[in-house]
C-alpha positions as CSV (number, residue, x, y, z in Angstrom):
1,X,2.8,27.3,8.6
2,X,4.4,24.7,6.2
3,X,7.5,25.6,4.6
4,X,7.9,25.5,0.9
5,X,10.9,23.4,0.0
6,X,13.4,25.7,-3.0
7,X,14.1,24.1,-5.6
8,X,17.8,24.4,-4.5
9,X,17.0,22.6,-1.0
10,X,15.6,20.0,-3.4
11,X,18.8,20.0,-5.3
12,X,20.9,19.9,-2.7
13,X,18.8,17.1,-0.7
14,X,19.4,14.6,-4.5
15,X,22.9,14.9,-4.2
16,X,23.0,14.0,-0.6
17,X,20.7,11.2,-0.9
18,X,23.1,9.8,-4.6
19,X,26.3,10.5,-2.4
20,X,24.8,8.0,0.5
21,X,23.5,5.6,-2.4
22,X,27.0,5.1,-2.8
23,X,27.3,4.3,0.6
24,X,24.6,2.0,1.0
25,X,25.7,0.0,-1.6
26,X,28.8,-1.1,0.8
27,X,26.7,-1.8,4.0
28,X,25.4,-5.7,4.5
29,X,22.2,-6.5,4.6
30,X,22.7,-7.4,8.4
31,X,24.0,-3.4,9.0
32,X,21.0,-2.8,6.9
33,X,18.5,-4.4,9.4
34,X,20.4,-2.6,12.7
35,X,19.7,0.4,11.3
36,X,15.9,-0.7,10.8
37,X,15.5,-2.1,14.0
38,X,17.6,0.8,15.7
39,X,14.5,2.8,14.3
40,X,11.9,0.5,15.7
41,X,13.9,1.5,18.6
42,X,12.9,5.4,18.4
43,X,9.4,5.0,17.4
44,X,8.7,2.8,20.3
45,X,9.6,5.3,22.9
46,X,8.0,8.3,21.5
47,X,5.7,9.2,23.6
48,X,2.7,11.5,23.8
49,X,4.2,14.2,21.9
50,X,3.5,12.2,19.0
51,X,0.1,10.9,19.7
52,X,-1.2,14.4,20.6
53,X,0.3,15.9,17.5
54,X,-1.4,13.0,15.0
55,X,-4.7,13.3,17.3
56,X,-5.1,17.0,16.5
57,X,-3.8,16.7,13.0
58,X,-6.2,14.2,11.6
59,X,-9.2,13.4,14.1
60,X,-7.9,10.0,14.3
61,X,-9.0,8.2,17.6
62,X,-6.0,8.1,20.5
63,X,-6.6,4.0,20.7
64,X,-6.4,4.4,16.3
65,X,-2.9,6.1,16.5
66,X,-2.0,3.8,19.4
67,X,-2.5,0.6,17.7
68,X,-0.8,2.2,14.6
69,X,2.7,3.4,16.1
70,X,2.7,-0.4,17.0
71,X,2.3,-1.4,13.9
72,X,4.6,1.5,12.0
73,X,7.8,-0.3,14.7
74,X,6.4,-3.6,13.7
75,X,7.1,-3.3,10.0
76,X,10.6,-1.7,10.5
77,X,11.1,-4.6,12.7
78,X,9.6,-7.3,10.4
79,X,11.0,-5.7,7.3
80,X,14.5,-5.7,9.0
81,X,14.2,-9.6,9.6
82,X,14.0,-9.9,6.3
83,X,16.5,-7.8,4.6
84,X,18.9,-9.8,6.9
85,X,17.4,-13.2,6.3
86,X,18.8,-12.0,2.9
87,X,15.5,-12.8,0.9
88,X,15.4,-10.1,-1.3
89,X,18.8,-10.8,-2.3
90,X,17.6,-13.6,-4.1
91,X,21.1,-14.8,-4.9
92,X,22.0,-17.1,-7.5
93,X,24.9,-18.9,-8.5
94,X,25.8,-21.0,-11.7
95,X,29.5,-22.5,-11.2
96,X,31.7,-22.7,-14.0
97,X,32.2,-25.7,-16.2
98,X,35.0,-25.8,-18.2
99,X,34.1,-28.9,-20.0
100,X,31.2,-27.2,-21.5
101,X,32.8,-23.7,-21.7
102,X,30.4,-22.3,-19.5
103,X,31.7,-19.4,-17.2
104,X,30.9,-18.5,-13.6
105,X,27.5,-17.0,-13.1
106,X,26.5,-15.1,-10.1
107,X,23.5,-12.9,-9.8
108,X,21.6,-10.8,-7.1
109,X,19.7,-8.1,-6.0
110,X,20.7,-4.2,-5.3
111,X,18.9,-1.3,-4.6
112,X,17.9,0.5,-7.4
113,X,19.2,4.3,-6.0
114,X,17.7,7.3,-4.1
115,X,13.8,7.4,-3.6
116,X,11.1,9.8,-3.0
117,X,8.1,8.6,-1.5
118,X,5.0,10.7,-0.7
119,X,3.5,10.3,3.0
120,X,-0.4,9.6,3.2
121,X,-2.9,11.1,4.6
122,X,-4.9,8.6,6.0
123,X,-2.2,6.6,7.9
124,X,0.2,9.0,9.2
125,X,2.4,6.7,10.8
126,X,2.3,3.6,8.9
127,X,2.3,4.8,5.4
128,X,3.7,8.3,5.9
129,X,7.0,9.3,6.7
130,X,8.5,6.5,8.5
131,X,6.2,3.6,6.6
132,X,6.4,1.0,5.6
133,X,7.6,2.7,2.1
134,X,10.9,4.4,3.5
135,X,11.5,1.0,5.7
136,X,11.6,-1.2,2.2
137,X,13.3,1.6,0.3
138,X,16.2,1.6,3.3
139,X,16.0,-2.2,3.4
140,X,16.6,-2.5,-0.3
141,X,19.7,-0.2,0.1
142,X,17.8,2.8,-1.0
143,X,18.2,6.7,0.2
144,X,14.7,7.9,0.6
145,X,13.4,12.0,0.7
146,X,10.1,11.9,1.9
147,X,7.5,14.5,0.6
148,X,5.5,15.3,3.8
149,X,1.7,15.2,3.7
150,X,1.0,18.9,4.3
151,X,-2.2,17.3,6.6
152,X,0.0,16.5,9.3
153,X,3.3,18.4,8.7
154,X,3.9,18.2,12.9
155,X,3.5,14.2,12.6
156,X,6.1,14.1,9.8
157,X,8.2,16.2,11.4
158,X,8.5,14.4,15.0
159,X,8.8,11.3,12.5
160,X,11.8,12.5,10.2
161,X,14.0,13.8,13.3
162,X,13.5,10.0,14.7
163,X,15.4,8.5,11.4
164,X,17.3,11.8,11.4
165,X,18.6,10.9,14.6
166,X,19.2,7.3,13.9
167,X,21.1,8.3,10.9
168,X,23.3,10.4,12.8
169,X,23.7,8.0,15.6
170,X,25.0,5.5,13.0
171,X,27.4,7.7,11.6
172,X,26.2,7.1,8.5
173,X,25.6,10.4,5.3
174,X,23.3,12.8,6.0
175,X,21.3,11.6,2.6
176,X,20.3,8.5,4.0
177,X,17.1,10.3,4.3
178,X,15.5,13.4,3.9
179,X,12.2,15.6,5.0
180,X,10.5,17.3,2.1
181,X,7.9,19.8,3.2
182,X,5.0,21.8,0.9
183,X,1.9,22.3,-0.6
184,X,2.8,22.9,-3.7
185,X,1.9,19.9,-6.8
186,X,5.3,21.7,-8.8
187,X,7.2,20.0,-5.6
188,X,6.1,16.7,-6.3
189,X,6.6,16.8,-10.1
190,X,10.4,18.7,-9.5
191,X,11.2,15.8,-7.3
192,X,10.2,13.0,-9.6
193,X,11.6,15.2,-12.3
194,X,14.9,14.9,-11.2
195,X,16.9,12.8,-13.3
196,X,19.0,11.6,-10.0
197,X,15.7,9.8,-8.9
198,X,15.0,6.5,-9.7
199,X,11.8,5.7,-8.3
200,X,8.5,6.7,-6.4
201,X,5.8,5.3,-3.7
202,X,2.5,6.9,-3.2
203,X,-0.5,6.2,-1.7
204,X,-3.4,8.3,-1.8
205,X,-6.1,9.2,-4.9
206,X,-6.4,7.7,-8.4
207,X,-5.8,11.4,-9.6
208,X,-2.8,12.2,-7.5
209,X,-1.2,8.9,-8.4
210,X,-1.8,8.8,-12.1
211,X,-0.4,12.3,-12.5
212,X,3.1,11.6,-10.9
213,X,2.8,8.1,-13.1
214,X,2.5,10.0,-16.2
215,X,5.3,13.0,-15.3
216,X,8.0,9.7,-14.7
217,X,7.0,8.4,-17.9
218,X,7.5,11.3,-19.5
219,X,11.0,11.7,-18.3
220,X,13.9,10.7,-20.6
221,X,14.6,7.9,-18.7
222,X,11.4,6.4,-17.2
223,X,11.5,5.7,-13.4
224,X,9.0,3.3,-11.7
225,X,6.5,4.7,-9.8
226,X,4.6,2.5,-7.2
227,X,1.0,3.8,-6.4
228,X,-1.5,2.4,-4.7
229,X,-4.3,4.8,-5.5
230,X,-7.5,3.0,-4.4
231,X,-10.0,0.9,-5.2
232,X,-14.1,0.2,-4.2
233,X,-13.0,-3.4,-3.1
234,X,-16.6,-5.1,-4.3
235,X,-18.0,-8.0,-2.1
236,X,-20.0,-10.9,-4.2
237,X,-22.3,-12.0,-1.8
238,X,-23.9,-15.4,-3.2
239,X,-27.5,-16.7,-2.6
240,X,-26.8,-19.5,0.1
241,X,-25.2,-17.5,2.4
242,X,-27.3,-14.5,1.8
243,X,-30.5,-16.8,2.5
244,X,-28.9,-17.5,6.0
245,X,-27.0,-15.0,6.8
246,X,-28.2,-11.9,5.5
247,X,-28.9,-10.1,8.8
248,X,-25.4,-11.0,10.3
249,X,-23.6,-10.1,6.9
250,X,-25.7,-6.6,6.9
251,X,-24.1,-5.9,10.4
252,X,-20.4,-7.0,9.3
253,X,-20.8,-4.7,5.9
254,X,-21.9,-1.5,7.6
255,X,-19.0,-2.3,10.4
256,X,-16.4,-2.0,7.6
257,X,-18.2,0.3,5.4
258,X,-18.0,2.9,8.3
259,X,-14.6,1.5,10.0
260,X,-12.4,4.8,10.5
261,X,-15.4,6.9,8.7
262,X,-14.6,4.9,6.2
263,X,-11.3,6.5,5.4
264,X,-9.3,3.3,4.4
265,X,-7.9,2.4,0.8
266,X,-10.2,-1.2,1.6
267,X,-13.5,0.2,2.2
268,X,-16.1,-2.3,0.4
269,X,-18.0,0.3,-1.3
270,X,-19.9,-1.9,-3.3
271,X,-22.0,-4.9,-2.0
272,X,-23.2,-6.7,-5.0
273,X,-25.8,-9.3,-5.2
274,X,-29.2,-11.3,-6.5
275,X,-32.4,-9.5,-6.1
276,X,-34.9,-11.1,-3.6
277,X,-36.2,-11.8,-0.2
278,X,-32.5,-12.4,1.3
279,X,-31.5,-9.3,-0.2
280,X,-34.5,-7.6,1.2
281,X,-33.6,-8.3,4.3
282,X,-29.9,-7.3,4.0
283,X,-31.6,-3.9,2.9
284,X,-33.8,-3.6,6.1
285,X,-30.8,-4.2,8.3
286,X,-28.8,-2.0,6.9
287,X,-31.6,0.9,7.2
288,X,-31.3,-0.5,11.6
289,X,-27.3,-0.8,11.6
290,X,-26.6,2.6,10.4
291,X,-28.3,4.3,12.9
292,X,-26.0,3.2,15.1
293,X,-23.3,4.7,13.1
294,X,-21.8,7.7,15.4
295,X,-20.5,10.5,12.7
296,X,-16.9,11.6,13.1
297,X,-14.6,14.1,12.0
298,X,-12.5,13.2,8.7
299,X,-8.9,13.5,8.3
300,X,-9.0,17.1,6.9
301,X,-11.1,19.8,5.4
302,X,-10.2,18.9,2.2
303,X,-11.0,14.4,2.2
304,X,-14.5,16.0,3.7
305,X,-15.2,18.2,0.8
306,X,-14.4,15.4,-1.4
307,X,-16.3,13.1,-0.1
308,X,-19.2,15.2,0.4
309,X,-19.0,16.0,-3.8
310,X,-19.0,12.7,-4.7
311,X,-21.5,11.5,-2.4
312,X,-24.3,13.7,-3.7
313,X,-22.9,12.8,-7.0
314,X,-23.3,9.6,-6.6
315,X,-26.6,9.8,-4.7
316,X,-28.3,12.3,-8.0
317,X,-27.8,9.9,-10.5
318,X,-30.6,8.4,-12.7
319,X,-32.2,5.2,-11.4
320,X,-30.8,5.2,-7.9
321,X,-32.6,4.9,-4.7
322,X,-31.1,6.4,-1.2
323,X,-32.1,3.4,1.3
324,X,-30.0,4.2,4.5
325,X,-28.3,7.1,5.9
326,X,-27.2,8.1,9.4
327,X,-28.9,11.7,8.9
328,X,-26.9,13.4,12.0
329,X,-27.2,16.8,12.1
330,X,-24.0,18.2,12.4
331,X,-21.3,20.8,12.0
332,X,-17.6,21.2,10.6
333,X,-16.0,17.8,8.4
334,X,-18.2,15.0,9.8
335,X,-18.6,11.9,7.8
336,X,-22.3,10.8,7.7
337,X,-22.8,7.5,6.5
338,X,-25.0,6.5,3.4
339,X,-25.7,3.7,1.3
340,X,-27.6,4.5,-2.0
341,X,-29.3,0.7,-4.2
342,X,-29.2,0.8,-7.7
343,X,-29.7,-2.5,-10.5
344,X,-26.8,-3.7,-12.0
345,X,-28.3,-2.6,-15.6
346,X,-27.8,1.2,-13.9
347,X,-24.5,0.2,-12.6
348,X,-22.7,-1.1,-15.6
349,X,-23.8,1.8,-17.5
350,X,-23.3,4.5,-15.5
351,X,-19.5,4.6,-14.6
352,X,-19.8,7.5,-12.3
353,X,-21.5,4.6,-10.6
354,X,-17.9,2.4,-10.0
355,X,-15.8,5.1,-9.0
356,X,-14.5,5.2,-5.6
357,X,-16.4,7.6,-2.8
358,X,-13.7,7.8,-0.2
359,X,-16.0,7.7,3.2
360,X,-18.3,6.3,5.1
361,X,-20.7,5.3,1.7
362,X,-21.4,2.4,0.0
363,X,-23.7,1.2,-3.4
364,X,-25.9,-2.2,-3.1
365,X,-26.6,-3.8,-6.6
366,X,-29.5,-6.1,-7.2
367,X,-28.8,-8.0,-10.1
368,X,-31.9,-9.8,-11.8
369,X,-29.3,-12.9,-12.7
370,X,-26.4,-15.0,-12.3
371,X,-25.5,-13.7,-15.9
372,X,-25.8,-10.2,-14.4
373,X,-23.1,-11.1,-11.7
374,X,-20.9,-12.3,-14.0
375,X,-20.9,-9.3,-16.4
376,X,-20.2,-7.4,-13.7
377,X,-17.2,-9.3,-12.9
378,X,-16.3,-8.6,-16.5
379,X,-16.6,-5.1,-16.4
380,X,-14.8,-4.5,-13.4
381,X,-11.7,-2.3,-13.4
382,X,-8.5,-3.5,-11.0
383,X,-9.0,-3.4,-7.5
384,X,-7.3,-4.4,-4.1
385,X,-9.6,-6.4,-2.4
386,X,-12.6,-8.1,-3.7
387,X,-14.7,-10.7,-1.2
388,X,-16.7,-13.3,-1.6
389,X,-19.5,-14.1,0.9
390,X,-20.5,-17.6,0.3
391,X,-20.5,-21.0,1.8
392,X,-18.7,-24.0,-0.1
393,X,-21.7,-24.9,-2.1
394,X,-21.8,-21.3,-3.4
395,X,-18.1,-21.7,-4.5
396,X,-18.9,-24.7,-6.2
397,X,-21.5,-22.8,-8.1
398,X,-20.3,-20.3,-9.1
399,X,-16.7,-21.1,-10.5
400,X,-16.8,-19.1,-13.7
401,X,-17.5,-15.9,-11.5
402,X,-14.6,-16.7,-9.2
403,X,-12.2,-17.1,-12.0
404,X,-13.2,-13.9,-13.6
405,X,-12.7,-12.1,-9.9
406,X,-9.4,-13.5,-9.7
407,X,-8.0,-11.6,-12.4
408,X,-9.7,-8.1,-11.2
409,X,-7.5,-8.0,-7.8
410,X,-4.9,-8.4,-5.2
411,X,-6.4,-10.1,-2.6
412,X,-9.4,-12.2,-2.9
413,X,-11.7,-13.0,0.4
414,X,-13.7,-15.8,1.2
415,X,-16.2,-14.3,4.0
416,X,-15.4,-11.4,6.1
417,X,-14.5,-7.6,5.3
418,X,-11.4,-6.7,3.9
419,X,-10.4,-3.8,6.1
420,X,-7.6,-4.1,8.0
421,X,-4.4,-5.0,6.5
422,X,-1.9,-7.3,7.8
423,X,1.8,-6.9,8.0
424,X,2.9,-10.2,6.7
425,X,4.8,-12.1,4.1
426,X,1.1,-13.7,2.5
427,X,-0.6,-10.0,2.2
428,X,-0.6,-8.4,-1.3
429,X,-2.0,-5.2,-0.9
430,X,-1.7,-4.1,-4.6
431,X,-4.2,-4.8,-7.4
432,X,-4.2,-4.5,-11.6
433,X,-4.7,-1.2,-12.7
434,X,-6.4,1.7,-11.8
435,X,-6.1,0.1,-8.1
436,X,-2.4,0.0,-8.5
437,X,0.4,1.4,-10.9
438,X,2.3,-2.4,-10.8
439,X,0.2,-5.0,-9.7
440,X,3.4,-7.8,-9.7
441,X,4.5,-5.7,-6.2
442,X,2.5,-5.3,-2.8
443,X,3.2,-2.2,-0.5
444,X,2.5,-4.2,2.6
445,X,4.3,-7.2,4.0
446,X,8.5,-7.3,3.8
447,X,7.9,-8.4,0.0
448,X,7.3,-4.4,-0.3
449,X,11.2,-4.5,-0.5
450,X,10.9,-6.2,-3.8
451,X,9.6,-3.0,-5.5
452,X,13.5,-1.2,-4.5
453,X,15.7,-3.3,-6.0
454,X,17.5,-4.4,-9.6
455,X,19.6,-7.8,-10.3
456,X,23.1,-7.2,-11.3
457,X,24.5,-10.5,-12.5
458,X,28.8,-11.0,-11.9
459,X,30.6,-13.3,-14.6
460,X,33.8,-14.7,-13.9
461,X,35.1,-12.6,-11.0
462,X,37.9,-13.6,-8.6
463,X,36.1,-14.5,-5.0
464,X,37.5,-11.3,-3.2
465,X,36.0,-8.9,-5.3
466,X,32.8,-10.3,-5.3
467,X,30.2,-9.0,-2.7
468,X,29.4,-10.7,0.4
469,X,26.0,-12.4,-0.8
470,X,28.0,-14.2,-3.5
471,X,31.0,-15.0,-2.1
472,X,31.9,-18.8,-2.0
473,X,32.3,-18.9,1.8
474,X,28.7,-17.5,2.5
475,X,29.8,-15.4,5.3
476,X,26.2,-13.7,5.3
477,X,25.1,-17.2,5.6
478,X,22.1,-17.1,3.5
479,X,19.6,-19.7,1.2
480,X,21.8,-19.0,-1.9
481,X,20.4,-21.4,-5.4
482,X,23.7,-23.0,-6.2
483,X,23.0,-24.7,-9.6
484,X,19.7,-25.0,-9.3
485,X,19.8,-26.4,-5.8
486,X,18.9,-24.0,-2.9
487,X,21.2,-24.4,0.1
488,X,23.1,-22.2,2.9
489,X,26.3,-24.1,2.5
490,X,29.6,-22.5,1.3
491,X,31.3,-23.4,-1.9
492,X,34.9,-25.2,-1.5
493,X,35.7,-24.0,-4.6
494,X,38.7,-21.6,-6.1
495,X,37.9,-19.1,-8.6
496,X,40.7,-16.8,-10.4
């Protein structure tokens, strides 16, 4: 039974979290990154408790949730280093000059104030309740209240009392961070709502994340709200790799395509390329490969259903041709895999055609001409991942379609799938819109901190009053721009 959060608990959970903004906004970015790490600390020795909760929760594989824990104390870890490292800060300092009356300038990054986040469903460590969202939020100097996924309200739960704990062990406020649960939308919208909240993070459907989009710009003082809500991720394959590769690059697709039962925001769902022989054979393996496909449970009842809907949708419309499918009998949410062909006449004007099938199913296009690749690229909305599966010679072919992909996405491939998401500085996992909500910030990586914080610039202060990131002596010791120089040197230099 999941309990319905009051709108007093609410209440009472924003004014905790705007009394410990006040609080956070005194703690160094080096306290900032103990606390992280200190949590790193908790997640790596839960044990099975957690493991067996997320297993029957969401179906997800022991090895799966394994590998993920690792990853959810690797990004509190990496995000930690840094916060400390002081990157975000992104201080700046223009000295005085008397001689050309010009004061002292000094300018750098806080955290914007308290946060609500909404946990996933499909990563319920990673991207859930302590994800990589509420470890940038914290990082930035940001309370965070988490709205639970109701899909695995045990998960969240062991989760919350880690940072709870950690919270407590610090002796730092109690609205640090908060646990949210419900089913309810009006929970979501009250929380955004609130006029004490000053931004969002959400990752789940274009639906879900447009609607909380449009209640925070609705409010009387807009808030930003950072959602990644999904995307078909397309994959341009070209004709000189296809001619040679076409069996090995059927094998790779269906692999990805079917990764997870195909429950990951970077699911290619569309394979596009030229009609012909080499996509013939592509075809013909595909038809081999996804027999091999095993069908497994979904996250929940309710991703099932969906995809089921829009599957059939999909697979009834005018002018489209079912060529592979795993055809498993079976019972209760089991994702079977299908991939429907279609030409790219039908799929530039049919949009039901270009809208993402969350599961194991995915659309080949045949297009008649390099002209038809192109408008394609033209017509396509924002996404996070788009591939290109070529050799050199292709890329030197085909430079007018690759400059028209790179303004449809976040990350652009050259060969190989784009499922699984690295945890690293270089990764922007966030795409022009619908994909994303703010395509300038990524959600993975430590620059997901960037999306939590504001610049404050400081004119002619007196040295003790300023905080430590400005401060002439460094004592953070920090890559500071000093005049347009960037060092980590301290200023001998008096200010009144």
């Amino acid at each position: 039974m999941i309990e319905e959060a009051s709108t007093q608990n609410i209440d009472r959970r924003i004014q905790l979290a705007v009394e410990a903004f006040q609080f956070l906004k005194n703690t160094t970015i080096n306290e900032r990154a103990e606390f992280m790490n200190a949590v790193a600390d908790q997640i790596e020795a839960l044990g099975d408790e957690l493991l067996t909760a997320a297993h029957s929760e969401t179906s997800l594989p022991l090895a799966r949730l394994t590998g993920e824990k690792a990853r959810t104390a690797g990004q509190w870890r990496s995000y930690a280093k840094a916060v400390s490292a002081g990157i975000y800060t992104e201080a700046r300092i223009d000295l005085s000059q008397p001689e050309k009356q010009k004061g002292d300038l000094r300018k750098y990054n806080v955290g914007i104030g308290p946060v609500v986040v909404f946990g996933a469903s499909n990563f319920p460590f990673a991207f859930s309740t302590a994800g990589g969202d509420t470890a940038s939020a914290i990082g930035a100097g940001c309370p965070v209240i988490i709205k639970a996924h109701p899909a695995h309200p045990q998960t969240s739960q062991i989760m919350a009392d880690v940072i709870t704990a950690t919270v407590k062990a610090f002796g730092w406020p109690e609205g640090i961070f908060s646990h949210i649960t419900g089913k309810s939308y009006e929970i979501g919208a009250y929380l955004i709502q609130h006029p004490d909240i000053q931004a969002v993070a959400f990752t789940g459907s274009f639906n879900g994340g447009k609607a909380l989009f449009d209640i925070a710009n609705r409010r009387d003082n807009p808030i930003p709200v950072f959602a990644e809500m999904g995307s078909i991720n397309p994959v341009f394959a070209l004709q000189y790799l296809l001619e040679t590769k076409a069996e090995v690059l059927a094998k790779e697709y269906i692999a990805s395509l079917t990764l997870g039962v195909g429950q990951f925001c970077t699911n290619p769902g569309v394979f596009i390329a030229l009609k012909g022989k080499p996509l013939d054979r592509f075809i013909n393996t595909l038809k081999v490969e996804i027999q091999n496909v095993a069908p497994a449970h979904m996250l929940h009842k309710g991703i099932f259903e969906s995809f089921e809907k829009n599957k059939n949708t999909a697979i009834a419309q005018p002018n489209v041709e079912l060529i592979a499918s795993a055809h498993t009998e079976t019972e209760g949410s089991y994702g079977n895999a299908s991939v429907i062909t279609t030409s790219a006449s039908n799929f530039m004007n049919n949009p039901v055609l270009s809208e993402e099938v969350f599961g194991p199913f995915g659309i080949v296009v045949a297009c008649e001409t390099d002209e038809e690749l192109r408008k394609i690229a033209q017509q396509l909305k924002g996404q996070l991942t788009i591939t290109i599966a070529a050799t050199n010679e292709d890329v030197r072919d085909n430079s007018k379609l690759i400059n028209l992909l790179k303004d449809k996405c976040g990350r652009l491939l050259f060969n190989g799938m784009p499922t699984g998401v690295e945890v690293v500085y270089g990764m922007q996992h966030g795409g022009p819109f619908p994909s994303t909500t703010d395509s300038r910030f990524t959600s993975v990586g430590p620059d997901a901190v960037k999306r939590f914080v504001r610049p404050i610039s400081f004119q002619n202060w007196p040295d003790e009053f300023l905080p430590e990131e400005l401060k002439n002596s460094n004592p953070l010791q920090i890559s500071r721009m000093v005049d347009g120089v960037r060092n980590s040197e301290s200023l001998n230099i008096q200010t009144t």
